[in-house]
C-alpha positions, -999 to +999 in steps of 0.1 A: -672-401+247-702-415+256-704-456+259-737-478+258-732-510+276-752-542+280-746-571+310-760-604+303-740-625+324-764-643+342-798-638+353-798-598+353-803-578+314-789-546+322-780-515+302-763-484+311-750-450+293-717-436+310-704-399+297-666-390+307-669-411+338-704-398+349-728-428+348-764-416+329-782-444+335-779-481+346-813-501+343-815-527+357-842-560+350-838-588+376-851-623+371-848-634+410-884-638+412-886-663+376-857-684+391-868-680+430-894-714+431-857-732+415-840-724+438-813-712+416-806-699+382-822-718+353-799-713+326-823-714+297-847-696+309-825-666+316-814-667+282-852-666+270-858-637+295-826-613+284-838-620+250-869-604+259-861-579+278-825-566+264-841-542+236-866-526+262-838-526+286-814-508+258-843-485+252-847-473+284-812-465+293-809-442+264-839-424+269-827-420+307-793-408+295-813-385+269-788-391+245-797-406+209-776-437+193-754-416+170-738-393+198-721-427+209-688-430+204-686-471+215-706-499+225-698-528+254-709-557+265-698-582+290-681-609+267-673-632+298-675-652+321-707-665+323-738-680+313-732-691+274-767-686+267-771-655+287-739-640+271-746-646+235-774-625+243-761-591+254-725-596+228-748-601+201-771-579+203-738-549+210-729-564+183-756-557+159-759-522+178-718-514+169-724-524+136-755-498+129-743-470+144-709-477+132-690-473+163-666-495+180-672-526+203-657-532+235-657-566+250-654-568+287-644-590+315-671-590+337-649-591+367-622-566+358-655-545+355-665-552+393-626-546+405-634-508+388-672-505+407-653-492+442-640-459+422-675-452+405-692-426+436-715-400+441-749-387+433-753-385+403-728-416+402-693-404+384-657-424+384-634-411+402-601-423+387-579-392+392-580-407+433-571-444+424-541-461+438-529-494+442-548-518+464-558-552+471-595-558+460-621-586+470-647-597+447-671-616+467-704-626+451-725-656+440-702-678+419-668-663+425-646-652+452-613-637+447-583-616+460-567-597+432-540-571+433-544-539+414-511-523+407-526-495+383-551-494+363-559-522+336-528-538+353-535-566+381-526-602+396-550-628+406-538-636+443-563-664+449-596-675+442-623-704+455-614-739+453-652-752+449-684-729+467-679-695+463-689-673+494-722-666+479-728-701+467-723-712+504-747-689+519-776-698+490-764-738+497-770-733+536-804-709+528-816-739+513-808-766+541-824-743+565-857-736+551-851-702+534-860-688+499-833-686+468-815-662+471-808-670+506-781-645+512-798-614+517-826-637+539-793-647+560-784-612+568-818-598+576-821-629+605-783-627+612-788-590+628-808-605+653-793-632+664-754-643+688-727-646+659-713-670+686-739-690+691-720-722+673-693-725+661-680-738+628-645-747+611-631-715+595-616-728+559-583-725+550-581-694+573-546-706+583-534-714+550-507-694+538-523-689+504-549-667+494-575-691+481-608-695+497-632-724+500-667-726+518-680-764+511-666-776+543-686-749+559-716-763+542-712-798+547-708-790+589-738-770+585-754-799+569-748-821+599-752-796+626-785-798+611-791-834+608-780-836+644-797-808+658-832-805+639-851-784+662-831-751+655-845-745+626-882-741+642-868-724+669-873-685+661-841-674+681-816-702+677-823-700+638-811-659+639-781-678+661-775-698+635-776-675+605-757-653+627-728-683+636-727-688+594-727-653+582-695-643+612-676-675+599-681-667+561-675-629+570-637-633+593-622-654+567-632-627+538-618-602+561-591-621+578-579-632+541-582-598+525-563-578+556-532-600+553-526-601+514-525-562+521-501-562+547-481-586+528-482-563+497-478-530+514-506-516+497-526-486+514-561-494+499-586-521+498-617-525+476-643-553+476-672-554+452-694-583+439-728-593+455-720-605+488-703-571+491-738-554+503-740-578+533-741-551+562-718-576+582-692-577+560-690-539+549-690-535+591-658-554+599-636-550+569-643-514+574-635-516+612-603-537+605-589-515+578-597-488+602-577-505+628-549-515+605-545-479+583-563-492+555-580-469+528-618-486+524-633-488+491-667-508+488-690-504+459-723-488+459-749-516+468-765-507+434-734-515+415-722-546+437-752-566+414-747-577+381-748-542+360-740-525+327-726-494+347-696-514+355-692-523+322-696-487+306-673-472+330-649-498+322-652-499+280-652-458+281-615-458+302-604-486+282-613-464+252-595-432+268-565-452+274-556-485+249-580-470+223-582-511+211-614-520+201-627-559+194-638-573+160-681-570+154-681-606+151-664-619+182-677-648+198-690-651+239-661-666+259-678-680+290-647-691+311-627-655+306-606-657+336-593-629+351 
């Protein structure tokens, strides 16, 4: 039952081999460093580097599963959203892999894969699908945020989503007015741990609404003139950890603030976040303490699977495979805006 899968979504080529649930490999080539002196993602040139690197990529995550192209049973790739360029890269080339092996291809969603990533656990990493339940997960990561509820598996609801800057977005956006390297997020946290999370304080967006959308501009734009008005902080060693600190707890207690009540209100027992922003030591700290606090199951996904990643999508093709059995046509085309 073994599945090769490719993830070309955006500026990550990634490959990975999962076997009855039990991930075999997952490489990973990143492209932060090519996009860092941007400031963000340079769609063309991620296209040019998957194209590059997505046959060394394949070849390593076979030789790391030590398992030869004909003992597949399927191929994947992320089919959506994403980068057009970036995606045309990975589907094609699973594609022209399906077709020479003469095995099926799965297309994926790339964010039903990361609702998924919570239940993959365990060295060596293996899904654990015979534990799943219901829950309410939160996807949290560079260009999306989103509430979604899970009923069982392959079945769930979009609650809510972001009306404009996604969580990560906002934390890149306000890296950038204050001085710190793309991506910003990671930055944020290392100088947040130091510093007063109440320090200053900023509007928490639609915290009160009764919906479950999110939306983090507004904290940007306050950011921006916090800034323009006070210019010193940002030279100041301490009141610039205050500050990253005062951002990261605002960004953080709506996530978790949002994500406890849509629970509550739809009496599930379990909650699962996954996506990017999802390794930000903050946020794992207080939605673990408040479903702790409130009775809630925790599920967060491995750091190493938060990141754009072909394990994700494996593990996702290979149960689809075990239970719908539907396969997509060899020449299906990218489909960039695949909503969930």
């Amino acid at each position: 039952m073994a599945v090769l899968a490719f993830e070309t979504s955006c500026d990550e080529t990634s490959a990975a081999v999962v076997d009855r649930g039990r991930l075999l490999s997952n490489v990973v080539s990143s492209q932060i460093r090519l996009h860092a002196e941007y400031g963000g993602v340079v769609p063309e040139l991620a296209a040019r580097e998957h194209l590059r690197n997505i046959i060394p990529v394949a070849r390593a995550a076979l030789h790391q599963a030590q398992i030869e192209p004909g003992a597949l049973s399927g191929i994947a790739a992320t089919q959506g959203p994403g980068l057009p360029g970036a995606l045309l890269i990975g589907v094609k080339a699973a594609q022209a892999f399906a077709y020479a092996v003469r095995r099926p291809f799965f297309g994926i969603q790339h964010h039903e894969a990361h609702l998924y990533s919570p239940w993959i656990a365990g060295q060596p990493q293996q899904a654990d699908f015979a534990h799943f339940e219901p829950n309410v997960s939160l996807i949290v990561s560079g260009g999306h945020t989103m509430l979604v509820h899970v009923q069982e598996e392959l079945k769930h609801t979009l609650l809510g989503s972001t009306v404009d800057d996604a969580a990560g977005e906002c934390f890149d956006k306000i890296g950038k007015l204050i001085g710190l390297p793309y991506p910003a997020g990671p930055q944020i946290d290392r100088l947040a741990e130091e510093g007063n999370p109440s320090a200053y304080e900023f509007p928490r967006p639609m915290l009160k609404e009764a919906n479950d959308d999110f939306s983090f501009s507004g904290l940007k734009t306050s950011v921006r003139y916090f800034l323009r008005d006070h210019p010193q902080i940002v030279s100041a060693s301490q009141s610039l950890r205050d500050l990253c600190a005062s951002v990261q707890s605002t960004i953080v207690e709506v996530l978790v603030t949002k994500t406890l009540r849509a629970a509550k209100r739809l009496q599930v027992g379990c909650i699962t976040s996954s996506g990017g922003v999802s390794c930000n030591r903050a946020l794992r700290r207080q939605l673990s303490a408040a479903c702790q606090d409130s009775g809630f199951k925790l599920r967060i996904a491995d750091p190493a699977l938060c990141t754009d990643n072909a394990g994700m999508i494996a593990v996702l093709a290979e149960r689809k495979m075990q239970l719908q059995g539907y396969a997509g046509p060899l020449d299906g085309d990218i489909l960039p805006n695949w909503s969930l």
